[in-house]
VOBA-1610 file (N, C-alpha, C; in pm, whole numbers, padded with zeros to 5 digits, always signed):
BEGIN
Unk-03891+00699-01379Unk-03806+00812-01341Unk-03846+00936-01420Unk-03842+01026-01352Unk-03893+01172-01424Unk-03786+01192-01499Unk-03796+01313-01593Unk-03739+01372-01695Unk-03577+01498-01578Unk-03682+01533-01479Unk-03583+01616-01365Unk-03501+01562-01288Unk-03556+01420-01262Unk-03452+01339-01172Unk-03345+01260-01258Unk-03400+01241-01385Unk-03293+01195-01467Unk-03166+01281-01514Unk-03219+01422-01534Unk-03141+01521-01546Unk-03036+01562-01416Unk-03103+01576-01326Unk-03002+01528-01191Unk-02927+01422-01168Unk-02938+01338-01216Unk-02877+01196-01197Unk-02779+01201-01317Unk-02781+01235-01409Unk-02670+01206-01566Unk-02613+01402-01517Unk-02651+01492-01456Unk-02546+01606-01405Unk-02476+01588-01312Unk-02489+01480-01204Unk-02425+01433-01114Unk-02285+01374-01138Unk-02329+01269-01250Unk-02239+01152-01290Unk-02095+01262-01386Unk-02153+01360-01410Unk-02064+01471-01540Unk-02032+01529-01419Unk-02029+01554-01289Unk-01987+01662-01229Unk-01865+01542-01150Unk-01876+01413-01147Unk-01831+01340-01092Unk-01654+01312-01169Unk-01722+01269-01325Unk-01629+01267-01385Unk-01504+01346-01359Unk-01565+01495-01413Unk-01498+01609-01408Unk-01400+01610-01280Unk-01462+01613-01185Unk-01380+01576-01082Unk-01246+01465-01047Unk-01322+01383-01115Unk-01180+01257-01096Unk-01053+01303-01212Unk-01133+01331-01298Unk-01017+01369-01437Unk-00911+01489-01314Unk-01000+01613-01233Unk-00905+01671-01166Unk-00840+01651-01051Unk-00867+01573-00998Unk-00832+01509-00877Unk-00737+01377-00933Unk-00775+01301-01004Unk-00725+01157-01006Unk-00783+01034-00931Unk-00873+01122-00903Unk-00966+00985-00780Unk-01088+00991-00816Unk-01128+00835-00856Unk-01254+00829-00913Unk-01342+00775-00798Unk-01486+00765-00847Unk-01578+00735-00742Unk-01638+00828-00667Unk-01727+00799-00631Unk-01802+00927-00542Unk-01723+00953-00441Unk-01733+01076-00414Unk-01641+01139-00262Unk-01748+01094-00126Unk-01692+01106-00040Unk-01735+01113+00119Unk-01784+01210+00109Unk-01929+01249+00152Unk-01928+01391+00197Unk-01937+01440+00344Unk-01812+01508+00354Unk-01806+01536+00548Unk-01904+01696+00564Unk-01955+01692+00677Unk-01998+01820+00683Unk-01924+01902+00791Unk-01927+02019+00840Unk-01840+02063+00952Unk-01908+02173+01016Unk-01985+02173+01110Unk-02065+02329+01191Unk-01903+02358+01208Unk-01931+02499+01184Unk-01818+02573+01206Unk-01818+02682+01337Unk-01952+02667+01382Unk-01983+02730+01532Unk-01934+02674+01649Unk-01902+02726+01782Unk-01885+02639+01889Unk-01747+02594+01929Unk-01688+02620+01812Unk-01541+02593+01873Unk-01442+02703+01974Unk-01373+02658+02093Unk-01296+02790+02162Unk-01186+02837+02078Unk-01191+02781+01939Unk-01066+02852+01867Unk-01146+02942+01786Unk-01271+02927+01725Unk-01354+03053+01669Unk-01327+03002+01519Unk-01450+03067+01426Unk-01481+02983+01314Unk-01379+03031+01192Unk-01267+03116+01203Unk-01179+03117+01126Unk-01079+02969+01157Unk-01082+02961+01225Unk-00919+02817+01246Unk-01008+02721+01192Unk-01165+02687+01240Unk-01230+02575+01179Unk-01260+02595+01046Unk-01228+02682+01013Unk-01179+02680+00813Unk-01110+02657+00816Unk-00965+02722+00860Unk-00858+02653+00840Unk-00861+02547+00831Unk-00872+02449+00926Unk-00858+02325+00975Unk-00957+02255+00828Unk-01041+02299+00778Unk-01169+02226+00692Unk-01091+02209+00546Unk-01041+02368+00493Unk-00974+02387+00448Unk-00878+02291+00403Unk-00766+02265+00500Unk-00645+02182+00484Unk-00727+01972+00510Unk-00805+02007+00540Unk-00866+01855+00532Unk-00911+01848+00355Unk-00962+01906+00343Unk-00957+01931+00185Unk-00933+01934+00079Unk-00812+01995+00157Unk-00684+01994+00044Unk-00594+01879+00018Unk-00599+01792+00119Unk-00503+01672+00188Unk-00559+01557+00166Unk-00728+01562+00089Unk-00806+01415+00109Unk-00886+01427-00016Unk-00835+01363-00117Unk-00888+01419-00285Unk-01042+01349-00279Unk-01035+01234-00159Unk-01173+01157-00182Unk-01281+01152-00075Unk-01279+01305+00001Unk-01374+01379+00062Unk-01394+01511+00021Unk-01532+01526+00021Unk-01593+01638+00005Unk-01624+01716+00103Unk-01555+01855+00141Unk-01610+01905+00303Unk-01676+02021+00251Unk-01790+02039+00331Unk-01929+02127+00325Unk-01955+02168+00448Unk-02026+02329+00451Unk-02004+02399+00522Unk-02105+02419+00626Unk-02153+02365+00744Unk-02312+02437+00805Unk-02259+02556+00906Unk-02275+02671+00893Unk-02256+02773+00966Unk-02265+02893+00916Unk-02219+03006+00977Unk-02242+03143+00902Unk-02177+03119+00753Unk-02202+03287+00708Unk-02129+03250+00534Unk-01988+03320+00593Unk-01896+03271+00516Unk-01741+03286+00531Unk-01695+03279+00437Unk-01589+03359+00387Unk-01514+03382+00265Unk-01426+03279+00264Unk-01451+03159+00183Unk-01396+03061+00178Unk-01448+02970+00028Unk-01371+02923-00012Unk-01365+02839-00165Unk-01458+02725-00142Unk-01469+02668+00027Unk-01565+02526+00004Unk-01715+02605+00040Unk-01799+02501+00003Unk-01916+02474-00009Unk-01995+02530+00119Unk-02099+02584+00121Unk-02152+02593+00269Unk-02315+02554+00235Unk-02332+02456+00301Unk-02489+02338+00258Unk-02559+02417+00355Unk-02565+02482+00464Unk-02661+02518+00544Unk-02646+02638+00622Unk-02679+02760+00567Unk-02631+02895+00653Unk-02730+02879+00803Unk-02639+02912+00895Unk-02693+02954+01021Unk-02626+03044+01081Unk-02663+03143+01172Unk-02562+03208+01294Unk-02593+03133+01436Unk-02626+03026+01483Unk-02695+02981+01573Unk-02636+02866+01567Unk-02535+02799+01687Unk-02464+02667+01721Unk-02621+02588+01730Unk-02717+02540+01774Unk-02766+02484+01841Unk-02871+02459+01708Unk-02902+02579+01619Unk-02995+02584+01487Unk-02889+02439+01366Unk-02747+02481+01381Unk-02625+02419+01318Unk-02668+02284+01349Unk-02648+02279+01440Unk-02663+02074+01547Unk-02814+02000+01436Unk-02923+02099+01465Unk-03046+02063+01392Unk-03013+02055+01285Unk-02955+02141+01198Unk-02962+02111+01041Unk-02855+02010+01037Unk-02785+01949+01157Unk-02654+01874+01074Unk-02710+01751+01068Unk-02781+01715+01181Unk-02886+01573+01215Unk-02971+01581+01061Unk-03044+01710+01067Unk-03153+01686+00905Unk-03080+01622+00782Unk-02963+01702+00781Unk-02829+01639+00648Unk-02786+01537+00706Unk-02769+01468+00760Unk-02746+01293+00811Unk-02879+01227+00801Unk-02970+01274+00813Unk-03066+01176+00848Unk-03126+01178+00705Unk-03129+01282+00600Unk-03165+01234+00509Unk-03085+01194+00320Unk-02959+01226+00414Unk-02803+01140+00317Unk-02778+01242+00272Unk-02782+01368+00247Unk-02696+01464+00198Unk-02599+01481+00270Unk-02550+01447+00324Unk-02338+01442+00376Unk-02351+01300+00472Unk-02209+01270+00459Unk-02229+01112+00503Unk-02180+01082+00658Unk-02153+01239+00723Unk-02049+01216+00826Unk-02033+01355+00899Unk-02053+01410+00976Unk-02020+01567+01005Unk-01909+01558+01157Unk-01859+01696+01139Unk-01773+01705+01234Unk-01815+01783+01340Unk-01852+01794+01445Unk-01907+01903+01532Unk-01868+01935+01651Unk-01903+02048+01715Unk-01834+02108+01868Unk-01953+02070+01950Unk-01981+02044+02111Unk-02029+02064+02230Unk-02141+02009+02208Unk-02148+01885+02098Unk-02268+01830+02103Unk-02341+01667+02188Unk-02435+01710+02220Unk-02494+01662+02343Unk-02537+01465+02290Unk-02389+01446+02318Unk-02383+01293+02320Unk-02520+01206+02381Unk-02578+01106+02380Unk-02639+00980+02475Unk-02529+00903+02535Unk-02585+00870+02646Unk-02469+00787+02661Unk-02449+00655+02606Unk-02359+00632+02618Unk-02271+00516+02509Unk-02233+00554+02392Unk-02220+00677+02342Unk-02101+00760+02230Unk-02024+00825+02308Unk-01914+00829+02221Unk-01781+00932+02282Unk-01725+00902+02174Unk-01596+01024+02125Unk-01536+01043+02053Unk-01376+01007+02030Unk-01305+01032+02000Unk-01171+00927+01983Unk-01100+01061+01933Unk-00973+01174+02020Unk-00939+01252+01944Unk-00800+01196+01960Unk-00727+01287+01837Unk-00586+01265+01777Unk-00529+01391+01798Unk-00387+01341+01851Unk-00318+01536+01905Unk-00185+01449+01857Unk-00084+01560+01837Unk+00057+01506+01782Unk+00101+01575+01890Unk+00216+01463+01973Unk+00301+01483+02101Unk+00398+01607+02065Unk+00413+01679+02193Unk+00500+01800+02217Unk+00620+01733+02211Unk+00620+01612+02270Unk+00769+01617+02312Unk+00830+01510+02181Unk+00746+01455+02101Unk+00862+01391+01977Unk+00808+01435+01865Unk+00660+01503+01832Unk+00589+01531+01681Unk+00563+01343+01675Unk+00504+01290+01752Unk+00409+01201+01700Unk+00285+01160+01702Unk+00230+01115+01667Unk+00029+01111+01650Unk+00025+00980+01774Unk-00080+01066+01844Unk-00118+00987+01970Unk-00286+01007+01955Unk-00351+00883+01983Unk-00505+00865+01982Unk-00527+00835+02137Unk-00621+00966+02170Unk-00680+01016+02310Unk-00786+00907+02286Unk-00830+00819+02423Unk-00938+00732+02398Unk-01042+00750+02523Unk-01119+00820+02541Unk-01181+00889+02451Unk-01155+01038+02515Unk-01194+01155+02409Unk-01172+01296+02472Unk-01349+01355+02464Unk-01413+01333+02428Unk-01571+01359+02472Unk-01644+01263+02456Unk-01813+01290+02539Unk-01919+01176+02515Unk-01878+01078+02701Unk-01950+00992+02682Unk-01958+00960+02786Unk-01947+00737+02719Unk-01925+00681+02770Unk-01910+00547+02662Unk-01996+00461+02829Unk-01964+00526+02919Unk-02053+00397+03003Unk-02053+00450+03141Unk-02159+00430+03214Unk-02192+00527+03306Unk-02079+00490+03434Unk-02072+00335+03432Unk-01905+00268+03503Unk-01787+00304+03433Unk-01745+00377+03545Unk-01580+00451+03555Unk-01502+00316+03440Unk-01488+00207+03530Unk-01408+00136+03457Unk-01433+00035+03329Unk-01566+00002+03287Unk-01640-00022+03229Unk-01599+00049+03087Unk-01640+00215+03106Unk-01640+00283+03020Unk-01461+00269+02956Unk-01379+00298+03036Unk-01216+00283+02970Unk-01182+00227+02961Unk-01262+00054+02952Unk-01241-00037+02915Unk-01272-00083+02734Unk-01426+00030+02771Unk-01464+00051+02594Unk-01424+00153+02491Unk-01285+00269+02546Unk-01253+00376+02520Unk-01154+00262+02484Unk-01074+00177+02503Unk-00944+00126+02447Unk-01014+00023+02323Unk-01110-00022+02381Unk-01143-00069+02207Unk-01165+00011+02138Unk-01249+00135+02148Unk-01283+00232+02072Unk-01135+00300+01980Unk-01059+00285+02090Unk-00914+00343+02038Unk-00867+00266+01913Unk-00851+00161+01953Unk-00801+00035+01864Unk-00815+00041+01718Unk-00957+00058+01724Unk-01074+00061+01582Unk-01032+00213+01539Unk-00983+00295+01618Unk-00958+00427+01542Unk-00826+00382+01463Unk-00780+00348+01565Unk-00573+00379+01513Unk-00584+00260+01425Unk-00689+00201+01370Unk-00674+00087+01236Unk-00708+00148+01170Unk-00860+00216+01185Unk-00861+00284+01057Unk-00812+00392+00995Unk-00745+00431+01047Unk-00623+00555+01053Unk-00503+00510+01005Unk-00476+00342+00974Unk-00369+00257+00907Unk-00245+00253+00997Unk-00296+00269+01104Unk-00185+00139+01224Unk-00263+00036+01254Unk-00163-00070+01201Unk-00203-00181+01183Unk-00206-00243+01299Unk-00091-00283+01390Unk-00060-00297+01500Unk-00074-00184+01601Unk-00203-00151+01652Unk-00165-00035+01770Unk-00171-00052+01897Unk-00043+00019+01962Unk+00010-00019+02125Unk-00135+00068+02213Unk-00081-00015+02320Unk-00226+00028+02376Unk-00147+00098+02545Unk-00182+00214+02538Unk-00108+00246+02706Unk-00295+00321+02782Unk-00228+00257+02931Unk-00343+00302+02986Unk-00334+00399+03079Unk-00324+00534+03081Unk-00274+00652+03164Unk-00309+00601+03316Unk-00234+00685+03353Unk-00222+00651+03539Unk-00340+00721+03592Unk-00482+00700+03597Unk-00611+00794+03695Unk-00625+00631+03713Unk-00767+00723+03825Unk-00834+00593+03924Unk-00847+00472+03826Unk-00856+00356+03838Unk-00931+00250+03831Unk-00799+00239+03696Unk-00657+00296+03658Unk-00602+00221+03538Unk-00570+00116+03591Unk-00522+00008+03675Unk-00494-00120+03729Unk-00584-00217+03708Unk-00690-00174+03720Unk-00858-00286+03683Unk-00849-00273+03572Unk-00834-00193+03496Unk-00842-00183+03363Unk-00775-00269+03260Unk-00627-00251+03315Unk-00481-00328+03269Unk-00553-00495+03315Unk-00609-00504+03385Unk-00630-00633+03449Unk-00740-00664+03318Unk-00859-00600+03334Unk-00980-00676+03206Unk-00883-00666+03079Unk-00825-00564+03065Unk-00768-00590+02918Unk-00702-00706+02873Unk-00586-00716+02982Unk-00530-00839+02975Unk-00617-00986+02967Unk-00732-00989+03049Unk-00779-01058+02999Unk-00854-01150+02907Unk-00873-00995+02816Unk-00971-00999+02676Unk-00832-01067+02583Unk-00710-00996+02637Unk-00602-01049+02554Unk-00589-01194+02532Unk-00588-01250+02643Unk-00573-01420+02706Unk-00692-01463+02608Unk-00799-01432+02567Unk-00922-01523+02561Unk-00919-01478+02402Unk-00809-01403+02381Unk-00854-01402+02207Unk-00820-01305+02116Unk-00881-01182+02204Unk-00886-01049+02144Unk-00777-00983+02142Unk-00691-00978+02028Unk-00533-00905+02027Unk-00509-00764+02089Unk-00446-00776+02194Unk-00446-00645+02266Unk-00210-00617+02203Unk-00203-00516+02212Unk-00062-00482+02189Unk-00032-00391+02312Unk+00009-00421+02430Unk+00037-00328+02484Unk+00159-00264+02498Unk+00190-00161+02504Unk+00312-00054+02513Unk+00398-00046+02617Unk+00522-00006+02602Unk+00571-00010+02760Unk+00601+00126+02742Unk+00586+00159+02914Unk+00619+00297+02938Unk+00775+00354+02936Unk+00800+00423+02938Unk+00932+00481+02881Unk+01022+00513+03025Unk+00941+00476+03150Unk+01013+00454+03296Unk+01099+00354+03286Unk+01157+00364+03382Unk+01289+00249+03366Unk+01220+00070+03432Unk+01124+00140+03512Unk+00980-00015+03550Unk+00889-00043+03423Unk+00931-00006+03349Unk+00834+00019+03227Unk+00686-00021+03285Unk+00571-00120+03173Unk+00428-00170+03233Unk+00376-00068+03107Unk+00231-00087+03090Unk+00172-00032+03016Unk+00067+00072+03120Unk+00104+00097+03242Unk+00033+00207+03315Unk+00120+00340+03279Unk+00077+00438+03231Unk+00197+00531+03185Unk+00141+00632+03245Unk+00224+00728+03295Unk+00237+00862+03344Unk+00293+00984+03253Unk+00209+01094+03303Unk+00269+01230+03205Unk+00411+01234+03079Unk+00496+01207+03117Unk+00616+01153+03028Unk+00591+01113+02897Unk+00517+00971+02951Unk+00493+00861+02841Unk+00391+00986+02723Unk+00293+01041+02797Unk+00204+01071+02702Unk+00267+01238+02624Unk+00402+01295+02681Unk+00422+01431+02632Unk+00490+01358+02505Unk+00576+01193+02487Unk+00633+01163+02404Unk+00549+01058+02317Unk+00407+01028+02348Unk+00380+00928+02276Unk+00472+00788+02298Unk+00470+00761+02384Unk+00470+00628+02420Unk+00389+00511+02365Unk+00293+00517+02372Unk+00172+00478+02284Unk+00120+00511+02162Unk+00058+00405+02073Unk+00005+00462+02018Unk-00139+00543+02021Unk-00207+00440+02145Unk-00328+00487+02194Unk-00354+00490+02366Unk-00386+00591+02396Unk-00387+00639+02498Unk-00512+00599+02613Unk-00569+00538+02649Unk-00682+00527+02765Unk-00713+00606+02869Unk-00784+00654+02855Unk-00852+00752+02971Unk-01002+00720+02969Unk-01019+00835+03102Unk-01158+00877+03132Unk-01198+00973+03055Unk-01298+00978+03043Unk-01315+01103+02887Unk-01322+01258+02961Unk-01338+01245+03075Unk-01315+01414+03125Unk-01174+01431+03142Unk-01094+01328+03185Unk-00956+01341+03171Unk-00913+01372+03035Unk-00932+01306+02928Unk-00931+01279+02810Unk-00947+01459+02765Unk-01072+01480+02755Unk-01148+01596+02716Unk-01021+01723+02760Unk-00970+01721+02918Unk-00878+01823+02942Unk-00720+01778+02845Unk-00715+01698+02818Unk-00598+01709+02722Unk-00567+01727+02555
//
């Protein structure tokens, strides 16, 4: 080991310390990254939003790829260019300088899609959209069949332990309710939700989802994506 990398490595471990003594949380942080380009709310709210993730999670580190902005966190990669942002966020993933990034309008393969979280209008409770971008399978029903597992694995690691599973009312939710149920039968713990109609069922309509009925929601991801 060189004399420079050792010096990097024992300034690391002192910058680490320092940190836990102020935080209270030891161990290396997560490091999230966040393009702050591309969003329709514009790159002040995605501070905000970075900001209060920040402030709220002593054992992540959020870092900045986008223009410079008057802001207290970190910015790892100046760009004015969404698409220059995407490139440098892949370069910082691919070669471990941040462990995780957050990004806008980026051009999935298929079989990724994303898993978003919105808190219901009509009670203030956290509902997991399954999925709201990306594409998970080129079959309609196929795919929202892998958007409710996808869901599942979110709302656990998000610390619902038990999460209800509702499958919104578009084409093909009946086939859907049908494979699920059957993954249920053969093993795989499914929880499903009842709808808040007086027929209840775990096919839920507008209602169910303004109140969170569910904890996790099933859709098509363009459906998904508009909500």
């Amino acid at each position: 080991m060189t004399t420079e990398i050792a010096k990097k490595k024992v300034a690391k471990v002192f910058d680490q310390i320092a940190d836990a003594l102020e935080s209270g949380v030891y161990g290396e942080k997560t490091k999230i990254g966040i393009t702050t380009l591309g969003s329709e709310h514009g790159v002040e709210e995605v501070i905000k939003g970075a900001e209060l993730a920040a402030k709220q999670s002593a054992d992540i580190e959020v870092v900045l790829i986008g223009p410079k902005v008057d802001t207290d966190l970190s910015l790892i990669a100046e760009t004015d260019c969404a698409e220059t942002a995407h490139q440098k966020m892949e370069e910082l993933l691919q070669v471990g300088d941040i462990d995780a990034c957050v990004t806008n309008h980026f051009n999935f393969p298929i079989g990724v899609s994303t898993v978003g979280k919105v808190i219901t209008p009509g009670k203030g409770e956290e509902l997991i959209i399954a999925t709201s971008t990306g594409t998970s399978a080129t079959d309609r029903i196929s795919a929202m069949i892998k958007n409710a597992l996808y869901g599942i694995i979110a709302a656990k690691a998000t610390g619902v332990e038990e999460p209800t599973i509702g499958i919104l009312n578009v084409d093909g939710a009946r086939q859907v309710e049908k494979a699920l149920k059957e993954l249920d039968e053969n093993g795989y713990k499914i929880n499903f939700a009842e709808s808040i109609r007086s027929d209840g069922g775990c096919v839920m309509r507008g209602n169910d989802l303004l109140v969170g009925a569910a904890d996790v929601m099933v859709t098509d991801t363009l459906t998904g994506n508009l909500l």
